[in-house]
C-alpha positions as CSV (number, residue, x, y, z in Angstrom):
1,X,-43.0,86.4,-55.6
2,X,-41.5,83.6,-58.0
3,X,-39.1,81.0,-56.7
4,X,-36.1,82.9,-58.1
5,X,-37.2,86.2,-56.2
6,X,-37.6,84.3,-53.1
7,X,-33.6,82.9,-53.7
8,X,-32.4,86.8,-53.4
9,X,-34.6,86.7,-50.4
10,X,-32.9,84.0,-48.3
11,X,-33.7,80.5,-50.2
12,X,-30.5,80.7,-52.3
13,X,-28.4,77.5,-52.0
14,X,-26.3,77.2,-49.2
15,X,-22.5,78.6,-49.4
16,X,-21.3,75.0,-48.0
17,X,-23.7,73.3,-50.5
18,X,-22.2,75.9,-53.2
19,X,-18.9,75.0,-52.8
20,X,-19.6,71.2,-52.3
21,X,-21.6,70.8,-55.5
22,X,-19.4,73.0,-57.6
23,X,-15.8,70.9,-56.9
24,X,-18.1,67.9,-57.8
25,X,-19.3,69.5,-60.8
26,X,-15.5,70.5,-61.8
27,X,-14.4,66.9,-60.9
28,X,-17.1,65.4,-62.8
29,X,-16.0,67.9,-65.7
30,X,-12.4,66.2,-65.9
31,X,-13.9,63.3,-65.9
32,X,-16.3,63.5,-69.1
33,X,-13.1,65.2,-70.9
34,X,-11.3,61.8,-69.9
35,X,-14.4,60.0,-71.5
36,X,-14.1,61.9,-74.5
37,X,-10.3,61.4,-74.8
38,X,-10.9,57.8,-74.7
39,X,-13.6,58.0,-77.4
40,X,-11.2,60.1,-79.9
41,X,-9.1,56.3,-79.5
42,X,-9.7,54.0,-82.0
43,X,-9.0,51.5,-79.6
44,X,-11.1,51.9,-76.9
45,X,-13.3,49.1,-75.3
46,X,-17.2,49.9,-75.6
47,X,-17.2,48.4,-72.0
48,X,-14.5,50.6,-70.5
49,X,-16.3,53.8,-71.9
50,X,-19.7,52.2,-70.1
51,X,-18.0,52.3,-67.1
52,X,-17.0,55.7,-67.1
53,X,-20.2,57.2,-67.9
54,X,-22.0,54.6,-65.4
55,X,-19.5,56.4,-62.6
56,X,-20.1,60.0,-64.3
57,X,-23.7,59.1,-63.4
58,X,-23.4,57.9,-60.1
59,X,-21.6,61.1,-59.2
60,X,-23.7,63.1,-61.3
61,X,-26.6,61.8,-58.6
62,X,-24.7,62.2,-55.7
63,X,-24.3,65.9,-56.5
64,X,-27.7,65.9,-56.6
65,X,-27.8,64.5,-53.3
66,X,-26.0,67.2,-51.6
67,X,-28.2,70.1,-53.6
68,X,-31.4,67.9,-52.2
69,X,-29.8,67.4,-48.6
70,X,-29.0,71.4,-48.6
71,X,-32.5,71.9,-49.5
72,X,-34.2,70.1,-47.4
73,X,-32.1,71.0,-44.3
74,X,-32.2,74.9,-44.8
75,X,-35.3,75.4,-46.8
76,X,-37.6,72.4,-46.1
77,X,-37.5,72.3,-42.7
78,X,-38.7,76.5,-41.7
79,X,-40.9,76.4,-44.7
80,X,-44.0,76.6,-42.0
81,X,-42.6,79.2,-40.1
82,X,-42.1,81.3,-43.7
83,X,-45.7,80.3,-44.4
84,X,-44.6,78.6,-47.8
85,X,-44.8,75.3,-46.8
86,X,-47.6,74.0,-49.5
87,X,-45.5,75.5,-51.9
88,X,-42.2,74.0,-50.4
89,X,-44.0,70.3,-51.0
90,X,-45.5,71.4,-54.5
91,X,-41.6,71.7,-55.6
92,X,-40.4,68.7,-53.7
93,X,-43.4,66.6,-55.8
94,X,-42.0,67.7,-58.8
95,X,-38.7,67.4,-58.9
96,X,-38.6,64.0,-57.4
97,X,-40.6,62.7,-60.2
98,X,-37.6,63.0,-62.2
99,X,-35.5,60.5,-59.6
């Protein structure tokens, strides 16, 4: 069973983590729009643009965070009673190699 079969099967994200991580994602949104207002101004500061896309980033990780959090609270934690837990830390080494 792949990864996206076992989601259908109870390893989706969690509905709080959903809805957390998507009004991020939509306030992050408005925010790169607002970058790229201030771009299409021929008077923008290079500095003031650097410091939107360093806060961009910042929550950009912190949405991460609460995907990461939400995985490791409902899916980490019973992968040895589901018997996956080898596979659980397989995933967990990958994609923190990218952090």
């Amino acid at each position: 069973m792949t990864r996206q079969q076992d989601a259908g099967a109870g390893l989706a994200v969690a509905d709080d983590v959903r809805a957390d991580a998507i009004a991020r994602l939509r306030s992050i949104r408005g925010h790169v729009d607002g970058i790229v207002r201030m771009l299409e101004r021929d008077e923008t500061y290079c500095v003031d643009v650097l410091k939107q896309l360093k806060a961009v980033n910042g929550a950009l990780a912190k949405t991460g965070d609460v995907i990461l959090r939400g995985h490791l609270k409902h899916h980490v934690v019973t992968a040895h009673e589901r018997g996956d837990d080898e596979a659980i830390v397989a995933e967990l080494m990958d994609i923190l190699k990218y952090r």
